[in-house]
ZADO-1210 file (C-alpha; in nm, 4 decimals, padded with zeros to 6 digits):
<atoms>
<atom x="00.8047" y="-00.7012" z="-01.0973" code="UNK" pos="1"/>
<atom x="00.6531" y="-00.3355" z="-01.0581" code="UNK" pos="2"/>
<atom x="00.6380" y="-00.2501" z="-00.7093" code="UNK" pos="3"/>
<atom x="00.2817" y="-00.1709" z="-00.6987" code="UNK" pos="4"/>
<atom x="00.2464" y="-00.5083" z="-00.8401" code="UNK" pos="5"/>
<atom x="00.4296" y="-00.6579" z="-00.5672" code="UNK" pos="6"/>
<atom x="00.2434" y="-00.8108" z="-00.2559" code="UNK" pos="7"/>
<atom x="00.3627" y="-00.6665" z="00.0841" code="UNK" pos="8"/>
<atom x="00.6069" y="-00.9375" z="00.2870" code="UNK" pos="9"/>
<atom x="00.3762" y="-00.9198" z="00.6166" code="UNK" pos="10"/>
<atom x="00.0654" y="-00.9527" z="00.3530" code="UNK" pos="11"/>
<atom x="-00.0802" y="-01.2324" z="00.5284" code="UNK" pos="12"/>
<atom x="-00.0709" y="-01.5431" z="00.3852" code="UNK" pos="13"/>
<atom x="-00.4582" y="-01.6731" z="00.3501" code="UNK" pos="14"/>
<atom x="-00.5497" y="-02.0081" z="00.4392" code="UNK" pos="15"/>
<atom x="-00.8984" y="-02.1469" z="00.3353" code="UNK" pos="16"/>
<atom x="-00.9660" y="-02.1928" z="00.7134" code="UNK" pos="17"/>
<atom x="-00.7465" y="-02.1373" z="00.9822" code="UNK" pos="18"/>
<atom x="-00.7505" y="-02.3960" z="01.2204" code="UNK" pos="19"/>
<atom x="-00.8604" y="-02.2601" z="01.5819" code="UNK" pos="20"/>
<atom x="-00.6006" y="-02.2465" z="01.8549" code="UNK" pos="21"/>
<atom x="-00.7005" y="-02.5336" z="02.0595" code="UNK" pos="22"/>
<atom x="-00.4033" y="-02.5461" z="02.3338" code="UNK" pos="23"/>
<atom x="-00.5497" y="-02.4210" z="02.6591" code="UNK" pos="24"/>
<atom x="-00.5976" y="-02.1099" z="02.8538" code="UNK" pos="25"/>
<atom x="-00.5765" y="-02.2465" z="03.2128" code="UNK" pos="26"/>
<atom x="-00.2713" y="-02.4112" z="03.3288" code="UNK" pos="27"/>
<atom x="00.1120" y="-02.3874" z="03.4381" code="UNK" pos="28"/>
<atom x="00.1988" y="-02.3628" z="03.0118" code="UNK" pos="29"/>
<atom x="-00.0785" y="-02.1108" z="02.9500" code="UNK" pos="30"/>
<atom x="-00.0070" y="-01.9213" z="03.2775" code="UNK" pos="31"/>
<atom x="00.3964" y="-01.9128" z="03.1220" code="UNK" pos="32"/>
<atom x="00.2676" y="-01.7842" z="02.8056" code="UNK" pos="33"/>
<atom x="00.0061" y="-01.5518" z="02.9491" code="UNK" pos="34"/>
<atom x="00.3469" y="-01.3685" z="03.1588" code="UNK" pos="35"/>
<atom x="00.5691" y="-01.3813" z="02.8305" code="UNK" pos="36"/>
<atom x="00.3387" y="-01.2051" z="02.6238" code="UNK" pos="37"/>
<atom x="00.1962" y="-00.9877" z="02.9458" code="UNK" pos="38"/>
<atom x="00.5702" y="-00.8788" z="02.9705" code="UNK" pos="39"/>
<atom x="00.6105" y="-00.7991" z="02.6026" code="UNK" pos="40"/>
<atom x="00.2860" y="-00.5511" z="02.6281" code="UNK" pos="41"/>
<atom x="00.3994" y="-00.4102" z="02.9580" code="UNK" pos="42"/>
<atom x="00.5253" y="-00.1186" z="02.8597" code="UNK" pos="43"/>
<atom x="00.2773" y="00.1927" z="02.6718" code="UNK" pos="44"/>
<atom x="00.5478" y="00.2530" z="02.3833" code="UNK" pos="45"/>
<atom x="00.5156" y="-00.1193" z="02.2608" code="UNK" pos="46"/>
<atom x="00.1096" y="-00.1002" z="02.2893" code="UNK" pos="47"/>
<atom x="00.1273" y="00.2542" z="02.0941" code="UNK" pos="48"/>
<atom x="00.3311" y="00.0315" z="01.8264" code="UNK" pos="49"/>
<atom x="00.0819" y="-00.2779" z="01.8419" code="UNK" pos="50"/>
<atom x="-00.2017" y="-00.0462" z="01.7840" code="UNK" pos="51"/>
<atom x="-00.0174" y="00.1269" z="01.5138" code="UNK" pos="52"/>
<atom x="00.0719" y="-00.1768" z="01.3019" code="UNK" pos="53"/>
<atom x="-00.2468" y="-00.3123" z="01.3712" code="UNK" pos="54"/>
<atom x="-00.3792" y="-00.0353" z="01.1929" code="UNK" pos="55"/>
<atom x="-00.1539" y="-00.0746" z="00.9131" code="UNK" pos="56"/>
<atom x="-00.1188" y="-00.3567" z="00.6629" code="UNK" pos="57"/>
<atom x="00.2441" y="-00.3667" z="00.7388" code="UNK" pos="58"/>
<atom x="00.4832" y="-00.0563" z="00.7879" code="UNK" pos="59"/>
<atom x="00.8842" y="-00.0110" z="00.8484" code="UNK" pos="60"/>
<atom x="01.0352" y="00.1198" z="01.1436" code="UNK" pos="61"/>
<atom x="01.0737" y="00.4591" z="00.9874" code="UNK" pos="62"/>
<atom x="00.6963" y="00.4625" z="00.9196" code="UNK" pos="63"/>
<atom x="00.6653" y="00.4148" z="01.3052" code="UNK" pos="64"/>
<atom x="00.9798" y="00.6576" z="01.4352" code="UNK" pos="65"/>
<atom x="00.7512" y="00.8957" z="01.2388" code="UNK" pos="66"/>
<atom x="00.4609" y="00.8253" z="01.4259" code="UNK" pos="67"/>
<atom x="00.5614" y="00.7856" z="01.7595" code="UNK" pos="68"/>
<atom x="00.7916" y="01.0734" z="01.9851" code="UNK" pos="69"/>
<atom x="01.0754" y="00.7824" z="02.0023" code="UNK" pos="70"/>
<atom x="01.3922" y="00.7537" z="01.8421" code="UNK" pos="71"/>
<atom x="01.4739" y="00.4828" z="01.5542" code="UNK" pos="72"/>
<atom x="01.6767" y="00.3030" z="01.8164" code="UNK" pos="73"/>
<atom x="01.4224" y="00.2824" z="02.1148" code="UNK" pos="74"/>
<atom x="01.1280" y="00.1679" z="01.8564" code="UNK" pos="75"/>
<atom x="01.4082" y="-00.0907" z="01.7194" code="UNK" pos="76"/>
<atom x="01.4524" y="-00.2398" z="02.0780" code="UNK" pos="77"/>
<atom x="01.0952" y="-00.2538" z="02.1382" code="UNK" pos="78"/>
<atom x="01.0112" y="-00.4098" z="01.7965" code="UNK" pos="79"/>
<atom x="01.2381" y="-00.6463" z="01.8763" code="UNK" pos="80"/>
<atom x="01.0809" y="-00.7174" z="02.2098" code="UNK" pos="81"/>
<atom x="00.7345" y="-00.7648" z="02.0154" code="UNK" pos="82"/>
<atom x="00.9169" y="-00.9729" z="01.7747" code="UNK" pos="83"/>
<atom x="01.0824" y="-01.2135" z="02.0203" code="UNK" pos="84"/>
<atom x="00.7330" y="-01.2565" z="02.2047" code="UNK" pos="85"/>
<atom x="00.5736" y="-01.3636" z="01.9067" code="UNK" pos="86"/>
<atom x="00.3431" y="-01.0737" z="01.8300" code="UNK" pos="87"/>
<atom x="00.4515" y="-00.8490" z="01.5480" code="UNK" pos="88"/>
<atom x="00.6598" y="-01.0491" z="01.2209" code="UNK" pos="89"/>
<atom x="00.9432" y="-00.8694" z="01.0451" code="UNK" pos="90"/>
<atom x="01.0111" y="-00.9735" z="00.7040" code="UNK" pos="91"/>
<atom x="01.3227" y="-00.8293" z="00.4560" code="UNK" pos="92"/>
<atom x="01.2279" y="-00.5998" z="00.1854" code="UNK" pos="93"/>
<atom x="01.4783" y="-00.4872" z="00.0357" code="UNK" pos="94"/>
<atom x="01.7447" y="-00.2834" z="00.2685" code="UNK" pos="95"/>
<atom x="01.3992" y="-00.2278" z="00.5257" code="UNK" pos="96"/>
<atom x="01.2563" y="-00.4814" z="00.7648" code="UNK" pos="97"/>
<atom x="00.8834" y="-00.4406" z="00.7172" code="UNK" pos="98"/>
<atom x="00.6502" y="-00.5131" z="01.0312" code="UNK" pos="99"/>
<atom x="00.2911" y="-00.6149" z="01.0956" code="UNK" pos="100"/>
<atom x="00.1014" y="-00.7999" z="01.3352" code="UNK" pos="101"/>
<atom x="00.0737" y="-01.1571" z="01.4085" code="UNK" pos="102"/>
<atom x="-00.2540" y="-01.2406" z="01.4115" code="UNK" pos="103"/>
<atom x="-00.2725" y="-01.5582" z="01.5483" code="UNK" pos="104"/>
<atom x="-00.0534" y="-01.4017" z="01.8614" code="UNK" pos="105"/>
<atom x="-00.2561" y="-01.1313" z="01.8896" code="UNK" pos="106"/>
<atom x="-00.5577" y="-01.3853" z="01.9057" code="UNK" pos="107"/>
<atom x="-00.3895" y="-01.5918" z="02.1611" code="UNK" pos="108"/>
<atom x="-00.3071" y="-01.3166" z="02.3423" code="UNK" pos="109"/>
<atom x="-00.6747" y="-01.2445" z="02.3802" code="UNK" pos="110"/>
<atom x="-00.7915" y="-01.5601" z="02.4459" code="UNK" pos="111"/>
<atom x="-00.5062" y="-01.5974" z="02.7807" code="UNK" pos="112"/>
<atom x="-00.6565" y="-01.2067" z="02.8742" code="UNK" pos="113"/>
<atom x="-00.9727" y="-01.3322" z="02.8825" code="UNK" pos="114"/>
<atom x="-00.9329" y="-01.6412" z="03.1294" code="UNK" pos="115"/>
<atom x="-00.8101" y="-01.4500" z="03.3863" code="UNK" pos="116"/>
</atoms>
């Protein structure tokens, strides 16, 4: 298949409606959650790269070495930190991981934020 033709791995995969996140935003789990993703966002490179991919449809890392003043391997580590927390996806393309926001996370994310 062309490449133009082909859809982007982190194009989102659309549901007719997505069923609202119902778990709750008070609580000893949502308090745990709240901290794990509070810890994943606590640093200003990692925001710089949430903002960036949010942005973005999707983008590889080189796209965001290129944007940010950080080497490949520091934006690798902290993609992986935003990857292990939930809030960015990486999917194979070929010999490049391509990244994008979870939007459900990001959501969720929100939602805990907004409690306090």
């Amino acid at each position: 298949m062309p490449s133009a033709l082909r859809k982007s791995p982190c194009e989102p995969v659309t549901a007719p409606r997505e069923a609202p996140d119902l778990r709750p935003v008070e609580g000893k789990a949502a308090d745990e959650e709240l901290a794990l993703l509070a810890k994943a966002v606590g640093h200003p490179a990692r925001v710089q790269i949430l903002r960036l991919l949010a942005r973005r449809e999707s983008c590889v890392c080189g796209d965001i070495v290129d944007e940010l003043p950080l080497a490949q391997s520091t934006v690798s580590q902290h993609l992986e930190v935003l990857r292990g927390a939930g809030l960015v996806r990486g999917d194979i393309d070929g010999p490049r991981v391509c990244y994008c926001v979870e939007p459900r996370a990001m959501r969720r994310l929100k939602a805990l934020v907004g409690s306090l």
